[in-house]
C-alpha positions as CSV (number, residue, x, y, z in Angstrom):
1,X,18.0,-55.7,15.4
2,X,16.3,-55.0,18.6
3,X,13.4,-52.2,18.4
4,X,15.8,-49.3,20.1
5,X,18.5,-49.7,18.0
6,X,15.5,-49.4,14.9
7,X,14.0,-46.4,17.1
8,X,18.0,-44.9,17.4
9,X,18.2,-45.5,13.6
10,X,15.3,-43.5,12.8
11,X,15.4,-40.3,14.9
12,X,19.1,-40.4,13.4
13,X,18.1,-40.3,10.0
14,X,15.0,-37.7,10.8
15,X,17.7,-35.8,12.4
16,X,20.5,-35.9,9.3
17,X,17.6,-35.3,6.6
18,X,15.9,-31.9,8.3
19,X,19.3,-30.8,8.7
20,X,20.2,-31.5,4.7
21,X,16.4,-29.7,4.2
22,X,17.8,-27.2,5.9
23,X,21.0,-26.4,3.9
24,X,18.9,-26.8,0.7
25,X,16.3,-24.5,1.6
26,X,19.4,-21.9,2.7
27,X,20.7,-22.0,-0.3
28,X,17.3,-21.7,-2.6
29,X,16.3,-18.6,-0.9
30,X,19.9,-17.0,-1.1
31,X,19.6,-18.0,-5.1
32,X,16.4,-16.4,-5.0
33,X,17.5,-13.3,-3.8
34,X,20.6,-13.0,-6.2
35,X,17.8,-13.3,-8.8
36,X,15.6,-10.5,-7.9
37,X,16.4,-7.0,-8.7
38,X,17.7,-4.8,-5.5
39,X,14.5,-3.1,-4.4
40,X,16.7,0.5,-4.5
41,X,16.7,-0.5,-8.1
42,X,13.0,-0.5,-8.7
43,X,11.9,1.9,-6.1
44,X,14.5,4.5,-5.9
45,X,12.7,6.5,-3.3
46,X,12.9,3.5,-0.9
47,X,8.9,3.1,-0.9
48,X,7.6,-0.1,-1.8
49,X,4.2,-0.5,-0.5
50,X,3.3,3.3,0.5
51,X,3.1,6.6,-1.3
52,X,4.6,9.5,0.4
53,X,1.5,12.0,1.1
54,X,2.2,15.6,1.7
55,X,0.0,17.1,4.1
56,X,-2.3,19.9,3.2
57,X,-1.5,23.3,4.1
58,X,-2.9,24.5,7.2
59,X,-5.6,26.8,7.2
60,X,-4.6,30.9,8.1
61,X,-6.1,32.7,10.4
62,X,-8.4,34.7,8.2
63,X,-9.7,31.4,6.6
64,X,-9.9,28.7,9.1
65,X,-12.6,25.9,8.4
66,X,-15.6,26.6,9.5
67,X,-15.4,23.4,12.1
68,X,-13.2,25.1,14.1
69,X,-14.5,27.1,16.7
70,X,-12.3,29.6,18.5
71,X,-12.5,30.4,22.1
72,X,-14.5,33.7,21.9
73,X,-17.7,31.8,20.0
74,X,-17.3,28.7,22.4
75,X,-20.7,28.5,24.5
76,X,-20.2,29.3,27.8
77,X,-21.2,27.1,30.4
């Protein structure tokens, strides 16, 4: 056996056994997933990793936040 046909040899087998590593890792993760509850299941709302905040109410007229400035106090230029 010459050193190609042990170079050949070798990038054959490197080829056959990421391809088997392949399929086996396929098929762990698709186990995996068939194990695990569906996440509608658990979080029926759809959220998983945020909380649905609902804004505050904005401020009326007659109470606006005393940050806001309207356009009559506004300093004039």
């Amino acid at each position: 056996m010459n050193v190609i046909d042990l170079l050949v040899t070798i990038v054959v087998v490197t080829i056959l056994v990421t391809i088997v590593l392949a399929v086996v890792t396929y098929v762990a993760y698709k186990l995996r997933l068939a194990r695990e509850p569906s996440a509608l299941e658990k979080y029926p709302d759809g959220l998983r990793y945020f909380v649905r905040q609902n804004p505050p109410n904005p401020p009326s007229q007659a109470g606006a936040s005393p940050h806001s400035v309207s356009r009559s106090d506004a300093p004039e230029a």
